[in-house]
MIKE-57738 format. One record per atom (N, C-alpha, C): residue in one letter; x, y, z. Coordinates in steps of 0.1 Angstrom, whole numbers, plus 5000, padded with zeros to 4 digits. Example, Ala and Ser with C-alpha at 12.3 -4.5 7.8 and 13.67 -1.06 7.14 Angstrom:
A513249435078/A512349555078/A513249675078/S512849785071/S513749895071/S512950005079/
***
This chain:
X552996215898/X553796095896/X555196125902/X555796005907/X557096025915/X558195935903/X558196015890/X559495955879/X560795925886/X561296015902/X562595975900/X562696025917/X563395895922/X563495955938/X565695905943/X565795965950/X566695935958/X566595825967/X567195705968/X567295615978/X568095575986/X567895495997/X568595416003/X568995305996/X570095265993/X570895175977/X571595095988/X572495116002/X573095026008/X572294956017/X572094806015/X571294746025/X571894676038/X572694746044/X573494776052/X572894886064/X572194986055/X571395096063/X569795046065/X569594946063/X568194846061/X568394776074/X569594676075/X570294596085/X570194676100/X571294766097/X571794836110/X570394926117/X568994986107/X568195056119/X566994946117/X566494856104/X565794776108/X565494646117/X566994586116/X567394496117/X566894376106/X566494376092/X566294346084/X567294256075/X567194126071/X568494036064/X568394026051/X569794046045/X569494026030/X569293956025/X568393946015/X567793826003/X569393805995/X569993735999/X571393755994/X570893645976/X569793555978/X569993505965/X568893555954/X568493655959/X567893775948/X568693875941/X569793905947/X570693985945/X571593885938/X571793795943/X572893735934/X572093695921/X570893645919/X569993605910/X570293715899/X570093885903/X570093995896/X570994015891/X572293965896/X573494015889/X574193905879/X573493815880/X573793715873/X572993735860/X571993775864/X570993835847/X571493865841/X571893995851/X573094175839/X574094105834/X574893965838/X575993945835/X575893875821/X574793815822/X574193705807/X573593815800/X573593935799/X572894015792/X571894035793/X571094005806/X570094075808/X569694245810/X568894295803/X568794415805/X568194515819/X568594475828/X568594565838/X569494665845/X568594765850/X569694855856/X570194895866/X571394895874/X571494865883/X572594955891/X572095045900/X572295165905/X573495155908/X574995225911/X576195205913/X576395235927/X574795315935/X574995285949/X574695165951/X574295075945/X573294915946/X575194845947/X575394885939/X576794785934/X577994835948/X578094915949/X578894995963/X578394925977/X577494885979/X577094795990/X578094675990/X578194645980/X578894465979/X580294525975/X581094635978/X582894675969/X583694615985/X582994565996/X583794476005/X583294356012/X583294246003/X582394096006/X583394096018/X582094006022/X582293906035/X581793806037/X580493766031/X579893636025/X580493586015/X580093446016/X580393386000/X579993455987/X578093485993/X577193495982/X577793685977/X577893725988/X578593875985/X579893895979/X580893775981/X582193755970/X581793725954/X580393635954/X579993625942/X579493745935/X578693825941/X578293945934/X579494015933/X580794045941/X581994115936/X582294085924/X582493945919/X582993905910/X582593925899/X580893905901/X579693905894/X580094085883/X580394195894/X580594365893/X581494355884/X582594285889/X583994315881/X583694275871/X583294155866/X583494115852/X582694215845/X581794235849/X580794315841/X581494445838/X581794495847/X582994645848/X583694605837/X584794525836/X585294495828/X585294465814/X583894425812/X583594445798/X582894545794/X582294635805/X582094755799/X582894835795/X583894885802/X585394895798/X586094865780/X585994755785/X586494705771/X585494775761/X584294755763/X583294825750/X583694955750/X583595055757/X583895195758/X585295235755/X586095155751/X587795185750/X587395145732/X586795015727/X586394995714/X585395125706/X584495165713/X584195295710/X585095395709/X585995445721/X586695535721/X587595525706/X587995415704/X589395425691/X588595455679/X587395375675/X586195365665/X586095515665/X585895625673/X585095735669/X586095865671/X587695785675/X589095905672/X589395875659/X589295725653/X589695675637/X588295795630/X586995785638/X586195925628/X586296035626/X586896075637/X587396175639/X588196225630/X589596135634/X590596195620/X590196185606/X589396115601/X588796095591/X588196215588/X587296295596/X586796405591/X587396525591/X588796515601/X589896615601/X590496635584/X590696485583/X591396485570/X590296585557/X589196515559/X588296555548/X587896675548/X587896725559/X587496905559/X589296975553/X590196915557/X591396965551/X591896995538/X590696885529/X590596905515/X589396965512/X588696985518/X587497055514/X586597095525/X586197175534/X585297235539/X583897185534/X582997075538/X581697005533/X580796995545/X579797015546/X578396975557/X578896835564/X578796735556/X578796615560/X580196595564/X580996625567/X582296635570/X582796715586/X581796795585/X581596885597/X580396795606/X579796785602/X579196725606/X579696565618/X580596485606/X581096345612/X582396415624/X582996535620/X583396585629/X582896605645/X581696715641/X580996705655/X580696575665/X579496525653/X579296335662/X580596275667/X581896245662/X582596165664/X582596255682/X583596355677/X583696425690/X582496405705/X581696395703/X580096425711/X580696295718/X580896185707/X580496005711/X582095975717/X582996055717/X584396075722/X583896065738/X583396165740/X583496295750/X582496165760/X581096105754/X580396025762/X581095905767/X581995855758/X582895715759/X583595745770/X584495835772/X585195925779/X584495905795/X583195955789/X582695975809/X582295855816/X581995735802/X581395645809/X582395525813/X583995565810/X584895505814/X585395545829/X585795705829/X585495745840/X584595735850/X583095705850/X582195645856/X582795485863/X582995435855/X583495295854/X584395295869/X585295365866/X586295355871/X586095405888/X585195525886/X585195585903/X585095535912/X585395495927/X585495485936/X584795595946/X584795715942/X584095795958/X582695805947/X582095815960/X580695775962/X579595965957/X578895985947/X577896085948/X576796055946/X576096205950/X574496185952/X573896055942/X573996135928/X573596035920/X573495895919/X574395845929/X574695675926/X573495615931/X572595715941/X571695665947/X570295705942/X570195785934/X569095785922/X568295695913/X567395685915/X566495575906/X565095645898/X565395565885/X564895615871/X562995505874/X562595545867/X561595415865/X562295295857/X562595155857/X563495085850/X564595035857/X564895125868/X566395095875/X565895015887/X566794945897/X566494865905/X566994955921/X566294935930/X566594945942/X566094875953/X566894835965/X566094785974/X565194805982/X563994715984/X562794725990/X562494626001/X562594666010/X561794576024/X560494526024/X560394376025/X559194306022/X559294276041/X558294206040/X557794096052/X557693956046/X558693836050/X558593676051/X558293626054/X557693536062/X557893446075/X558193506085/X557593616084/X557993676095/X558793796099/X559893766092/X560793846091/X561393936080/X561794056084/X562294146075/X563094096065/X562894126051/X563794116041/X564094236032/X565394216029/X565494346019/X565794276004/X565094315992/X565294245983/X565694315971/X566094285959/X566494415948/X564994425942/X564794515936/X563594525927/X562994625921/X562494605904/X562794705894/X561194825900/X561794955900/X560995035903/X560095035886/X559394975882/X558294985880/X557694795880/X556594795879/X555794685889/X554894655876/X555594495875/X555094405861/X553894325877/X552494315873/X551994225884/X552294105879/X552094015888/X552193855884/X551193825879/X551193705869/X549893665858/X549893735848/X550493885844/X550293995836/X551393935827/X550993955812/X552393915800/X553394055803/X554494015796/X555494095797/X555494195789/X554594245781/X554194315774/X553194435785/X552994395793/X552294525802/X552994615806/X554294595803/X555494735809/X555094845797/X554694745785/X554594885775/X553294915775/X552094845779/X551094875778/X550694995791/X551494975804/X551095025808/X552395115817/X552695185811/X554295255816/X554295325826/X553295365832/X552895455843/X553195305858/X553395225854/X553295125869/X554495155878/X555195255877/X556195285885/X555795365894/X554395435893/X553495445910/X552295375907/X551695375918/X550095335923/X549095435928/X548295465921/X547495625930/X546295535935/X546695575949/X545995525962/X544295535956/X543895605950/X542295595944/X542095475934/X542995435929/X542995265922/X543395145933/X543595165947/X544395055948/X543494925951/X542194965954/X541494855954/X540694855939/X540694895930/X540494865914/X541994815907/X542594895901/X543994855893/X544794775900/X544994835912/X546294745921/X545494655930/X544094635927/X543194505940/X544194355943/X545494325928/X545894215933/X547094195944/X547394335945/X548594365955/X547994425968/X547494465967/X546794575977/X546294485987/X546694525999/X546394396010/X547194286008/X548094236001/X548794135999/X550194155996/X550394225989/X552194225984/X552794385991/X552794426001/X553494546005/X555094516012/X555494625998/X556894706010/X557394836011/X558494846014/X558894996018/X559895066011/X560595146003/X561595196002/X561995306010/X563495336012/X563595436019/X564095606011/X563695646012/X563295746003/X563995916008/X565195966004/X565796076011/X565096226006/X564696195991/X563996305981/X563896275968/X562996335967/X561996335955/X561896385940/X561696365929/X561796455917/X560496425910/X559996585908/X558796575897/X558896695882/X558396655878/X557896755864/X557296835865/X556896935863/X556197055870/X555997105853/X555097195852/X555097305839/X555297435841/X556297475833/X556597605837/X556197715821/X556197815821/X555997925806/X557097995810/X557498025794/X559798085789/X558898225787/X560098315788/X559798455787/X558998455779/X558798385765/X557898415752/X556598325755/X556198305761/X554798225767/X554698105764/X555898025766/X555897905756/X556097795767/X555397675770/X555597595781/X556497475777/X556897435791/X557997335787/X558397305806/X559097165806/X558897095821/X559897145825/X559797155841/X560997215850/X561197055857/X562197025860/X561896885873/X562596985883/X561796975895/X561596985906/X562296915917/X563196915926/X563796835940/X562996875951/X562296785955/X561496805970/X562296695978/X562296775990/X563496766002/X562396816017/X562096686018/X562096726038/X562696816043/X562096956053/X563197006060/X563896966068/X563196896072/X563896856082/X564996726084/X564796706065/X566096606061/X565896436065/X564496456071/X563996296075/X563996246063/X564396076062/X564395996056/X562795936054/X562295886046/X560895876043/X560495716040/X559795646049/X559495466047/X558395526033/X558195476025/X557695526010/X556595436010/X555495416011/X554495276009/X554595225994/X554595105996/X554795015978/X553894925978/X553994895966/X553094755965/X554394645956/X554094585960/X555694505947/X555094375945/X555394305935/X555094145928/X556294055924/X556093935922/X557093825918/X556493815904/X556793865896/X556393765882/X557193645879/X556693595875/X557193485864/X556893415852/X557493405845/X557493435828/X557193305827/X556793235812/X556593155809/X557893035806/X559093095805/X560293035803/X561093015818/X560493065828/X560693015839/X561393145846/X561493275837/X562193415840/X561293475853/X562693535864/X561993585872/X561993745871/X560893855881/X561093965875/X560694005892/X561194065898/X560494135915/X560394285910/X559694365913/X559094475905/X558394565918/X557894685918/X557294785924/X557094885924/X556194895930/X555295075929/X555195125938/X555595285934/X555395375951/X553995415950/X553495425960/X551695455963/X551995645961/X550995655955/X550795825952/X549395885958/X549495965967/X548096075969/X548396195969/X546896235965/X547096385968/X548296455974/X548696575967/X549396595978/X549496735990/X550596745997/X550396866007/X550296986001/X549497096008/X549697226001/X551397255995/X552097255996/X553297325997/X553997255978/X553497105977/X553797075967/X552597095954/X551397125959/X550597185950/X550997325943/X551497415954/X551597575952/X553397585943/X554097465944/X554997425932/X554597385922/X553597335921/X552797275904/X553097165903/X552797055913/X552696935908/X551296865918/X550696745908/X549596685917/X549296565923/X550596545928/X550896455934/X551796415944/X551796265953/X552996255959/X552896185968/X554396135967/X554395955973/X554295995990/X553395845996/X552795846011/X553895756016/X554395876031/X555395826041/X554495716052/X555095626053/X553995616062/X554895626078/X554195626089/X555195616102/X555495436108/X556995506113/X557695366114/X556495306125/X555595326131/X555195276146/X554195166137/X554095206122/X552895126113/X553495006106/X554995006105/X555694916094/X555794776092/X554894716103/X555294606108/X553694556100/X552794636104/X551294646102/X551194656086/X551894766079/X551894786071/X552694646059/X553594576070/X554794486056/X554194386057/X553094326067/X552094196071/X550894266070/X550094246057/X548694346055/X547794236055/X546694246059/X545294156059/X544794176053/X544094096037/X543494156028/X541794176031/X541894106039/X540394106047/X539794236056/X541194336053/X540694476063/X541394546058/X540694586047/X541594706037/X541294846047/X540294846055/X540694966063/X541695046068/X542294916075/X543094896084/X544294956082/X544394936063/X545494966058/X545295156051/X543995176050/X543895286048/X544095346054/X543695366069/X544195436079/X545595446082/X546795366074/X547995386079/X548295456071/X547595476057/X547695606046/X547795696054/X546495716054/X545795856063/X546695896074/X546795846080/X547895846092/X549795846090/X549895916078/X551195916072/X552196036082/X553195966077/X554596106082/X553896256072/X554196406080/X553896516069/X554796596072/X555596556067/X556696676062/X556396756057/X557796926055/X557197026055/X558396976038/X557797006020/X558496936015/X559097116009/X560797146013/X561397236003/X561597175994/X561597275981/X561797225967/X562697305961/X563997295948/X564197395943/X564697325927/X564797405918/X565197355905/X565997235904/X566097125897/X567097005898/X567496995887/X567397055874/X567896975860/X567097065847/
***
């Protein structure tokens, strides 16, 4: 399973080597959700694409950032005072007495200080790291579909509600943030040949099992990195849901096979398929009437040589 990859977050870099145009009112759609309280999440490299509008609809999403910024802010400054007023409260109470629960509200306050703290400074940053471009199962990043023709880049939650499915299948089935290429005409038969796109994909993270000096097992995550530092078209499958209240949801899965020797002899059994750009076009307009067609562009994938070394 591919729980957590590095991406391409500016669709700018979609634009300039695809020549690919933004879904500018999926993106505005998305940030309008987060703003009403929708629960989505949304990568700070995602949000760094739009920190210099030039469209209308891209002044809207500025606006759409800031407010939101701003009331996150506000919450984390309300925390911050809430958990210094606990703080000295437990200062005071340990000063008359040395007690567990006293030491205790001490530590928490401090811990929930220190987190308020980062996620204000978060808030606030301006230069750009690795991380911003990181995506969780749950988080959103952009994915190149095929329209009418033409390239689109759209936001969309890396894990993949199909359409028709109740909203309840995120919990039923938590694993839809890949697709293993051995289901895709069983499990994924309604996307498969029909709904494909691409993410761009820099490196990889997996789980691995490792044994502690005392024979005791427990997970390592893993960073797999191209040598050669190539950027990776990722094969997906992705859907439009829509809810019964008229809620929209764009969603996706990275396709998983077997994988190369090099990431087996690390300890993991699996891994997402590059496919090559000469297929992308083949690949983003699929015929469901020749699943071959599309297998072969499996088969026929980019193989990188993948280094790996501890991540977390």
């Amino acid at each position: 399973m591919c729980y957590s990859a590095m991406v391409w977050q500016d669709y700018h870099a979609f634009t300039r080597r695809f020549g690919a145009r933004l879904s500018i009112e999926d993106f505005v759609r998305l940030f309008e959700v987060r703003e009403n309280g929708g629960k989505v999440k949304i990568p700070k490299g995602m949000e760094a694409a739009f920190s210099n509008p030039g469209s209308e609809g891209e002044k809207l999403i500025f606006d759409l950032m800031r407010r939101y910024r701003d009331r996150q802010a506000s919450t984390q400054m309300a925390e911050l005072i809430k958990q210094r007023e606990r703080l000295l409260a437990a200062q005071e109470a340990l000063a008359r007495k040395a007690t567990k629960k006293a030491t205790d509200e001490l530590r928490i306050a401090g811990n929930k200080m220190a987190a308020a703290q980062r996620k204000i400074a978060d808030l606030d940053r301006t230069d750009e790291e690795p991380r911003d471009s990181r995506i969780y199962p749950g988080d959103y990043a952009p994915v190149m579909i095929m329209q009418g023709g033409e390239r689109l880049v759209v936001p969309m939650r890396y894990q993949c509600r199909v359409a028709g499915k109740p909203a309840s299948y995120d919990e039923r089935f938590p694993g839809t943030y890949n697709a293993r290429r051995d289901n895709l005409e069983g499990f994924w038969r309604d996307l498969f040949g029909r709904s494909h796109g691409v993410a761009v994909v820099q490196r990889f993270y997996e789980y691995v099992e490792r044994v502690d000096a005392d024979g005791k097992p427990y997970n390592q995550v893993l960073e797999f990195t191209p040598s050669d530092s190539q950027e990776l078209l990722i094969a997906c499958l992705w859907s439009r849901w829509t809810g019964p209240d008229g809620e929209e949801l764009l969603s996706f899965a990275a396709i998983t096979d077997d994988p190369p020797p090099e990431v087996i002899a690390a300890g993991h059994d699996r891994c997402i398929v590059p496919i090559k750009a000469e297929h992308l076009d083949a690949w983003l307009s699929p015929d469901a009437h020749d699943l071959d067609v599309l297998q072969a562009i499996l088969d026929d994938r980019v193989r990188p040589f993948y280094q790996h070394r501890d991540a977390e």
